[in-house]
N, C-alpha and C positions, 0 to 999 in steps of 0.2 A: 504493500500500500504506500508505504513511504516513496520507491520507486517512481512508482508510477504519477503518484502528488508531485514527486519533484517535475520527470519530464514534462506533465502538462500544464506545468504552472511554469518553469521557465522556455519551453523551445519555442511559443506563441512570442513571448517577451525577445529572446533572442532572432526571431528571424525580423517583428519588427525592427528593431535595432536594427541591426545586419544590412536591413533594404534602406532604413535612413544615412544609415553612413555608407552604402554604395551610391545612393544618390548623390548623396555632399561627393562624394571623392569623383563620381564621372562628371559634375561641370567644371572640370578642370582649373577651377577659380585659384586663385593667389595662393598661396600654402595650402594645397589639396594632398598634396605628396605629403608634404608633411603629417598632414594629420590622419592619411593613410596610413602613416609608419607607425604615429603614437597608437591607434586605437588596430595596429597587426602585433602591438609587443607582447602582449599576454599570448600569444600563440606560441614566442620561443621559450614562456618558460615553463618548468615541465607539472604534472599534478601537483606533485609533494609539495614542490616548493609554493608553488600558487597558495597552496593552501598554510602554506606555514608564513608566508605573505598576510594572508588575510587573518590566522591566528594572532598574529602579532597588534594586530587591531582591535582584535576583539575581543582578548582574556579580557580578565577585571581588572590588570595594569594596563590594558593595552593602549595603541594609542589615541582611540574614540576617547575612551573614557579620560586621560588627562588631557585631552583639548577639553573639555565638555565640560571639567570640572575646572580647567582654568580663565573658564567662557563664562564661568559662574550657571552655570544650568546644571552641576549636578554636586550635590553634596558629596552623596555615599553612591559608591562606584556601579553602574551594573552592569547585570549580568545576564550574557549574551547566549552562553556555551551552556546552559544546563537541562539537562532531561527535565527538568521541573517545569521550566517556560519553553514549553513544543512548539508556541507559534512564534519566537521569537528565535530559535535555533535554526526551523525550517526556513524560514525568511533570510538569517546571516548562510547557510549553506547555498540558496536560490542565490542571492548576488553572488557569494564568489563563482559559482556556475557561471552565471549569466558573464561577469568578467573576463574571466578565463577562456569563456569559448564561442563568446561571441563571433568572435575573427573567425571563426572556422567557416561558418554560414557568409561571414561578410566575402571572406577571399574568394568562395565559389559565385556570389551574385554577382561580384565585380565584370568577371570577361563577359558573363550575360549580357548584363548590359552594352556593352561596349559590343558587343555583337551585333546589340539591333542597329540595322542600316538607318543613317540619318534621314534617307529620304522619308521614313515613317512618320514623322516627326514632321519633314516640311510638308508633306500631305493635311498631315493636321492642321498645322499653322493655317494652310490654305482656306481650309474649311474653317477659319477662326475658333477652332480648343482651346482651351484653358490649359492650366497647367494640372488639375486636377484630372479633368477631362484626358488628359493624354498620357498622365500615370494610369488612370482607368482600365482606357479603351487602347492603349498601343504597349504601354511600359509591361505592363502586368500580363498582359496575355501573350507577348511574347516574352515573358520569362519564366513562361509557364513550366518547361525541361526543366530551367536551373533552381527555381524553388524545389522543384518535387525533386530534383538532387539533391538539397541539401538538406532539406528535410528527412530526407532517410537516412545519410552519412551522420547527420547531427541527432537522430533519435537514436539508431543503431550504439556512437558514441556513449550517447546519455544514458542507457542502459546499462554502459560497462563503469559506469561512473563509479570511485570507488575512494582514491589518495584523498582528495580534498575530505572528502566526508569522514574518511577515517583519521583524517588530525585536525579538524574541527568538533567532532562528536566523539567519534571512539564507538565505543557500542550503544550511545545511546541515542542514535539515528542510524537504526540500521537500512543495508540497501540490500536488493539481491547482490550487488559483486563481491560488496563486503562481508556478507553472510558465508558466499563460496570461498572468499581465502579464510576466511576463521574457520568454516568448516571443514576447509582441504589441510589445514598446515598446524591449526591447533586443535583438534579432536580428531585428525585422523581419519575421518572418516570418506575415503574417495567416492565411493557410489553415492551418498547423499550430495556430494557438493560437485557430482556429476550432474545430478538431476537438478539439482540448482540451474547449473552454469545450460541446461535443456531448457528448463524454463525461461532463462534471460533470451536465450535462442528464438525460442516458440511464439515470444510479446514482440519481439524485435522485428517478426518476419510478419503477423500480425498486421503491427502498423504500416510496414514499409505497402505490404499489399491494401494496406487502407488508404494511404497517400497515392498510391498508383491510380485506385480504383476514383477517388474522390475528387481527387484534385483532376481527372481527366472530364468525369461528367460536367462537374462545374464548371471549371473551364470553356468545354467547350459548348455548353448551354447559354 
């Protein structure tokens, strides 16, 4: 359950993102590289560390809590990391998610877009679109391939999600990946955390065939 709360509450949130800052970065405007590169740097760094990144922020020294307290908004320090406040663990786990992997989604929309032929665009123009109108009716439908790619790369992903959650929570936000290494390495037990790692399989394949199916009717309705 934890699982599946995470992927459907951050991959909506991440391909938005992903498709706003592929838009910012193809109008090639003044520092567009630039800020291509700031928001591709959480891709080179790897689970663990992302997440011992984002621990750093968020124990009860971390560094939230002494801005916050030297901001004068917080007396007594809190606290972010404990099984006792579930919606406020799963919410610090979803951003660092969301941070960390956004890029992933973003670097696949990128060539999409840059794919579609200009002349789409000046057709529109012609017919006086909006800019609304032509993310609508041209931007989105022909990115229709590269979303449903990245949408399966980034669910399939988010399934095997495991480092960040295992040094933010520990075992008290368990996931299916994290369940198969504690149940492959610390109890031993290979056939259950075979059937785990079946199960992460089984939802993966699941959706991927739900995005196939979904995002083809809609589309092209």
């Amino acid at each position: 359950l934890n699982t599946l709360s995470l992927v459907a509450f951050i991959i909506p949130i991440q391909l938005a993102l992903a498709l706003v800052i592929a838009l910012l970065v193809n109008t090639r405007l003044f520092g567009s590289s630039k800020f291509l590169f700031i928001c591709a740097i959480p891709i080179a760094i790897s689970e663990i560390v992302a997440g011992i990144i984002w621990l750093s922020i968020f124990t009860e020294k971390g560094y939230l809590n002494v801005m916050l307290h030297t901001l004068g908004f917080l007396k007594q320090p809190a606290i972010y990391l404990s099984y006792e406040e579930p919606t406020t663990l799963f919410m610090t786990i979803a951003l660092t998610e969301i941070w960390r992997a956004t890029a992933i989604v973003m670097i696949i929309i990128i060539p999409g877009l840059q794919m579609i032929h200009k002349d789409y665009f000046d057709t529109a123009d012609i017919f006086g679109a909006s800019m609304l109108q032509k993310l609508r009716y041209v931007t989105l439908p022909m990115l229709k391939p590269t979303i449903r790619t990245s949408l399966i790369i980034r669910t399939v992903l988010a399934f095997q999600m495991f480092a960040p959650v295992l040094v933010l929570a520990g075992r008290a936000f368990p996931v299916l990946a994290s369940e198969t290494y504690r149940i492959q390495f610390f109890t031993r037990n290979i056939h259950l955390a075979a059937a785990y790692a079946l199960i992460i399989m089984i939802i993966s394949t699941a959706f991927v065939l739900f995005y196939m199916r979904s995002l083809r009717t809609r589309w092209s309705a």
